[in-house]
C-alpha positions as CSV (number, residue, x, y, z in Angstrom):
1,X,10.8,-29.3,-13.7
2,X,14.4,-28.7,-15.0
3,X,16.3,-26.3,-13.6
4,X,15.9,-23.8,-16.5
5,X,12.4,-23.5,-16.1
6,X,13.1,-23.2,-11.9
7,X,15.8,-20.3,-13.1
8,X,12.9,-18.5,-15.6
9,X,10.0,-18.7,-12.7
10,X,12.6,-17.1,-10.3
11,X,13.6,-14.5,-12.6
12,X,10.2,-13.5,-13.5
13,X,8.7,-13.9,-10.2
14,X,11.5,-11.2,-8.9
15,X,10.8,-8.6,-11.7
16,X,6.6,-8.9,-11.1
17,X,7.5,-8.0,-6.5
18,X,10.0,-5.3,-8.1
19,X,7.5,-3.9,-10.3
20,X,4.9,-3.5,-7.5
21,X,7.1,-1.8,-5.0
22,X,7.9,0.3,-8.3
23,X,4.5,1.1,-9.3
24,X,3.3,4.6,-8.9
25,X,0.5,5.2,-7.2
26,X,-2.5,7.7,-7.5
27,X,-2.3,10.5,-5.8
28,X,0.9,11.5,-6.6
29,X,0.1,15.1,-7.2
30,X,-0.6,15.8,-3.7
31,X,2.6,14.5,-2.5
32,X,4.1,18.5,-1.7
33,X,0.7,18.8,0.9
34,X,1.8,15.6,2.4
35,X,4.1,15.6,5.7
36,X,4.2,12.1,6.0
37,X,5.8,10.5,3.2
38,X,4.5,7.6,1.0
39,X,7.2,5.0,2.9
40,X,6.8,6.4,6.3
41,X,2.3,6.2,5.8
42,X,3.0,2.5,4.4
43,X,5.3,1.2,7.1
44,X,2.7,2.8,9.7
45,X,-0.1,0.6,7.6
46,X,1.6,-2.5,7.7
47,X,2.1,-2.4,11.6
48,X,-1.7,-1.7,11.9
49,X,-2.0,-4.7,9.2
50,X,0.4,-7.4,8.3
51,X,0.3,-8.1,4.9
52,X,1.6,-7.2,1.1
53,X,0.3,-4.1,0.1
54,X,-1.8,-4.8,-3.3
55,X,-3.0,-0.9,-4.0
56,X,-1.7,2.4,-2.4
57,X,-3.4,6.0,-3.0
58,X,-2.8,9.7,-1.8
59,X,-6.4,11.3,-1.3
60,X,-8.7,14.2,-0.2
61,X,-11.1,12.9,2.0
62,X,-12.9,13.4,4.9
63,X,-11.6,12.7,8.5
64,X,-8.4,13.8,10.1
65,X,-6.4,16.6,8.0
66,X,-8.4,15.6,5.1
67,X,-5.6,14.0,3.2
68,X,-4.8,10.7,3.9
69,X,-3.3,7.5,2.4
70,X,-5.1,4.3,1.5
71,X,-3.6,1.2,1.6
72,X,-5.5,-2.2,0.4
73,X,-3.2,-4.6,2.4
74,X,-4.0,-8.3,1.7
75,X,-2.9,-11.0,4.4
76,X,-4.4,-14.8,4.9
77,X,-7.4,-14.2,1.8
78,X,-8.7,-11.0,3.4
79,X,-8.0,-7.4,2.4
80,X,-7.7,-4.5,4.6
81,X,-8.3,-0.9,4.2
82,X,-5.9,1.0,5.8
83,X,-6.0,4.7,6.0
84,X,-3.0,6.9,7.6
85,X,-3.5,10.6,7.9
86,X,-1.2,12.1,5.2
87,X,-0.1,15.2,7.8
88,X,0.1,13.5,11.5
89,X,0.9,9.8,10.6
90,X,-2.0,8.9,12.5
91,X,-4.3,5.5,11.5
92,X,-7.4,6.8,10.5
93,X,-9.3,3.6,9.2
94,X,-8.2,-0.4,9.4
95,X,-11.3,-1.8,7.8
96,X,-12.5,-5.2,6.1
97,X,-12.8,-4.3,2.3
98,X,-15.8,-4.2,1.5
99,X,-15.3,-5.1,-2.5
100,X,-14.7,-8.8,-1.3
């Protein structure tokens, strides 16, 4: 592999990780209920889990305040489902996925 084609990987594999931590996420409209914000929910998800997060989500759902975060947070070919209350901060869920 010449070093063009090492220099045209690189580049694209940079834009694909800033595109992800770009991405927006569903949910958004409930962000002005939300005290925790989406950074603050996500670093408490990746202490519960290691791991990159693959999907993020704001949501009404049962449990806690009722509006919590979901993080699917992959690490070693496994994928977590990490839920953090959207008001306290609190770890609701840290669950196996089960889609796998």
């Amino acid at each position: 592999m010449n070093i063009r084609n090492i220099a045209m990987i690189s580049v694209l594999m940079a834009a694909s990780v800033a595109s992800l931590n770009a991405q927006a996420y569903s949910g958004s409209e409930y962000e002005k209920d939300a005290k925790i914000s989406l950074q603050n929910a996500r670093d408490i998800a990746l202490k519960a889990y290691p791991g990159t997060v693959v999907d993020q989500e704001l949501e009404h759902k049962l449990g806690g305040s009722g509006l919590r975060y979901s993080f699917d947070i992959r690490a070693h070919h496994v994928t977590h489902e990490v839920g953090v209350d959207a008001q306290t901060g609190a770890v609701l869920a840290n669950t196996r996925d089960s889609d796998e």
